[in-house]
C-alpha positions as CSV (number, residue, x, y, z in Angstrom):
1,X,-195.8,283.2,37.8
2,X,-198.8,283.7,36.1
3,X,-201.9,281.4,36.7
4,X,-203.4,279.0,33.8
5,X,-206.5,280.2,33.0
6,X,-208.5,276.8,32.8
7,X,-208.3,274.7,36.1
8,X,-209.1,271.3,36.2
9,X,-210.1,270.7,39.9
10,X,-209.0,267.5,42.0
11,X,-211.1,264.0,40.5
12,X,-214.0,262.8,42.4
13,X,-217.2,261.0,41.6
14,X,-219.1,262.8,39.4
15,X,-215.8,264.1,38.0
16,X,-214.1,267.1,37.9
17,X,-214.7,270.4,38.4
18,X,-213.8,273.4,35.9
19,X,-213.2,276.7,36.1
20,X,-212.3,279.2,33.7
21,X,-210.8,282.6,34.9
22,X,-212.2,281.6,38.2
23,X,-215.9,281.2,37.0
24,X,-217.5,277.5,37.8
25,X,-217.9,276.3,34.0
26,X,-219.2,272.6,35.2
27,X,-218.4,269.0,36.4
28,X,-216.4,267.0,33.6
29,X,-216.1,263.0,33.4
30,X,-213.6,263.4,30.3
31,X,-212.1,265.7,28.4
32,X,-214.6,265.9,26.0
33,X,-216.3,267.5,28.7
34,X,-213.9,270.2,29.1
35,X,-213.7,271.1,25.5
36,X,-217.3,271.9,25.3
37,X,-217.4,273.5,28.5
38,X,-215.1,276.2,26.7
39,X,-216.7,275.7,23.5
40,X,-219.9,277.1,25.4
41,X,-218.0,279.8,27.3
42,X,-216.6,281.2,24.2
43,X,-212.7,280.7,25.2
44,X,-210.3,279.9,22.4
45,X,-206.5,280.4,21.2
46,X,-205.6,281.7,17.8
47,X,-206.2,279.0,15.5
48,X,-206.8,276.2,17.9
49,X,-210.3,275.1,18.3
50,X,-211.2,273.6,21.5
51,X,-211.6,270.1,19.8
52,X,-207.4,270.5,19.5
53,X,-206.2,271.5,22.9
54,X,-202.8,270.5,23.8
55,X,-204.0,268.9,27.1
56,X,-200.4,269.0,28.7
57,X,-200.2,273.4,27.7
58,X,-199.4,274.9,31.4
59,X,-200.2,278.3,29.5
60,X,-203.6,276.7,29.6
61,X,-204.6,273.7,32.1
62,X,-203.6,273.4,35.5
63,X,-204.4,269.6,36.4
64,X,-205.2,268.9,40.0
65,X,-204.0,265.9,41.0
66,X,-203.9,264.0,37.9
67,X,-203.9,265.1,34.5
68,X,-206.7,264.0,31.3
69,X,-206.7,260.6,32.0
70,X,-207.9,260.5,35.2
71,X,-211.2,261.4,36.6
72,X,-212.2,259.6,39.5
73,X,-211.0,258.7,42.6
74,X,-212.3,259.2,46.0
C-alpha cells in the first residue's frame, strides 16, 4: 500500500506536526496551516491549489488520530 505523501502527526498543544515526503514542514493549529505549509514547499496536484484540498483524499493526508477538525488534545 503505498504511503500518503502529507502526514498530519498526532494533535498536541502547539498543534500538529507535518510532514511532507518525510521532511518536517512545521507545527499546524488548523488546516489553514497545512495549506500553506505546502503552498511554501511547492507541493500541488494537477489543477487543485492547496486552498482546495479534499481534506479526507487518503492519496494525500494521513490523519493521526483525528482528522481536520481536531488539533489539540493532550
Amino acid at each position: 500500500m503505498k504511503r500518503a505523501p502529507v502526514i498530519v502527526h498526532p494533535p498536541c498543544t502547539g498543534g500538529r506536526r507535518v510532514t511532507l515526503y518525510g521532511q518536517d514542514l512545521g507545527r499546524a493549529r488548523r488546516p489553514g496551516d497545512v495549506a500553506a505549509f505546502l503552498r511554501r514547499a511547492g507541493f500541488s496536484l494537477p489543477g487543485l491549489s492547496p486552498s482546495k484540498f479534499s481534506w479526507d483524499d487518503t492519496g494525500v493526508f494521513e490523519w493521526r488520530d483525528g482528522g481536520p477538525d481536531i488539533w489539540s488534545t493532550c
